[in-house]
C-alpha positions as CSV (number, residue, x, y, z in Angstrom):
1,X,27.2,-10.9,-21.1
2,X,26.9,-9.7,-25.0
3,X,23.3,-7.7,-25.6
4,X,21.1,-9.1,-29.2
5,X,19.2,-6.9,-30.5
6,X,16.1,-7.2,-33.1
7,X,14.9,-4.1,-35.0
8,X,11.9,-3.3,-37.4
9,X,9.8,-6.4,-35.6
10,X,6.5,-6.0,-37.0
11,X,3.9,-5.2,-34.8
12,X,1.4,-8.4,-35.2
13,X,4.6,-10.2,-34.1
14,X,5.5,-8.3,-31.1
15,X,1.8,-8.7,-29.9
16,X,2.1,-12.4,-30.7
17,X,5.1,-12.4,-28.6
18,X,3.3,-10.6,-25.6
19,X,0.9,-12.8,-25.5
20,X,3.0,-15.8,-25.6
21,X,5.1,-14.4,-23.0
22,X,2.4,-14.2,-20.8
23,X,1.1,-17.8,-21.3
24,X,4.2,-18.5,-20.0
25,X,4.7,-16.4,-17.2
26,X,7.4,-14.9,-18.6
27,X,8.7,-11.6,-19.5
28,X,9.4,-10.6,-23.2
29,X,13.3,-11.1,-22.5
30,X,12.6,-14.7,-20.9
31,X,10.1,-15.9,-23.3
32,X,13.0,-15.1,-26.4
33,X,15.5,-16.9,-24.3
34,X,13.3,-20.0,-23.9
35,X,12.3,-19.6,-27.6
36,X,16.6,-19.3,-28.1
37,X,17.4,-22.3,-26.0
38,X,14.6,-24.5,-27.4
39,X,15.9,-23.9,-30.9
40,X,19.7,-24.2,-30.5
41,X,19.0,-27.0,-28.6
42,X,17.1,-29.0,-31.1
43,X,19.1,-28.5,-34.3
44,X,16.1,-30.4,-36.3
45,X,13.8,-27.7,-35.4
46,X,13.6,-24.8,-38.2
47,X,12.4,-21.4,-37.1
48,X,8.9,-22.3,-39.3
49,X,8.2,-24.9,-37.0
50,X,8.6,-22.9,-33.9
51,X,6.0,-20.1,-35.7
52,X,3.8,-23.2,-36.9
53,X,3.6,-25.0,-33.2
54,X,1.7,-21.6,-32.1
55,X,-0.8,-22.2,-35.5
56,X,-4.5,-23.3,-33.9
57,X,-5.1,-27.3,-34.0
58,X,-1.7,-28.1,-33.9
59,X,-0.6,-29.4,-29.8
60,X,3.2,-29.7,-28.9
61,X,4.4,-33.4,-27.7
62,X,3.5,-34.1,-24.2
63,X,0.3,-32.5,-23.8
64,X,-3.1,-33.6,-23.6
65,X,-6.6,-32.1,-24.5
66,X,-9.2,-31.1,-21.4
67,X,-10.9,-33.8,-22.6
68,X,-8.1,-36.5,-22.4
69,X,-7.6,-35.1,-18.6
70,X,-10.9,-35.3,-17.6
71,X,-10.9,-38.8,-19.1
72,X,-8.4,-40.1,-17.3
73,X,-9.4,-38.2,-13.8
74,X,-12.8,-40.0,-14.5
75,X,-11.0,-43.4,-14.2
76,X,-8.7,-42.8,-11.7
77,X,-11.6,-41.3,-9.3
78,X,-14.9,-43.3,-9.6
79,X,-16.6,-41.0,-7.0
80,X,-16.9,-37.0,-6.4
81,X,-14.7,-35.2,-4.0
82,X,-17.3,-34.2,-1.5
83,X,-15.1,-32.6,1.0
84,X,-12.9,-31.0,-0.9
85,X,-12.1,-26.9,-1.0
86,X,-13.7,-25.2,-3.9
87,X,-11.3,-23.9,-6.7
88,X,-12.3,-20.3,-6.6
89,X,-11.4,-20.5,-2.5
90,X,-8.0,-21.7,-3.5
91,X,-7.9,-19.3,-6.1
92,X,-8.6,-16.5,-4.4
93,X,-6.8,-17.8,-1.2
94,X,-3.7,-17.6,-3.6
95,X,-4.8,-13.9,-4.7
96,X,-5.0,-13.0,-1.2
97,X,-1.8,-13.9,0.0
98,X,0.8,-12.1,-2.3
């Protein structure tokens, strides 16, 4: 498989891409893919659009603000969960185990 290979990538944009990589769980080399695939697969979407989705206030299609969750969860369950484990247990359950 052919290599790419981007040169002089100013540093504020390599940190940028760091961080986004590890919002994502990904590595630097996965998170360009991803950002490769999601471009070439929307032709519509200019390379401005991808740098101004990451601009604060703006939200990509399909996701939902804490406090649009919370309203929802508030619907769907009336009542407390009384019984249930704590989340820093499952947390650190999770932690634990790898």
């Amino acid at each position: 498989m052919p290599n790419l290979s981007i040169k002089n990538v100013p540093d504020e944009v390599l940190d940028r891409l760091r961080e986004r990589a590890a919002r994502h769980h990904r590595s630097i080399q996965g998170e360009l893919m991803a950002l490769l695939f999601a471009a070439l697969d929307s032709p519509a979407i200019a390379a401005e659009s991808l740098v101004a989705s990451e601009a604060p206030g703006t939200r990509r299609s399909g996701t939902r603000r804490i406090e649009e969750i919370s309203a929802d969860h508030l619907q769907r369950w009336k009542k407390p969960f009384t019984q249930a484990p704590r989340a820093v247990d499952l947390i650190r359950a999770e932690r634990d185990a790898r």
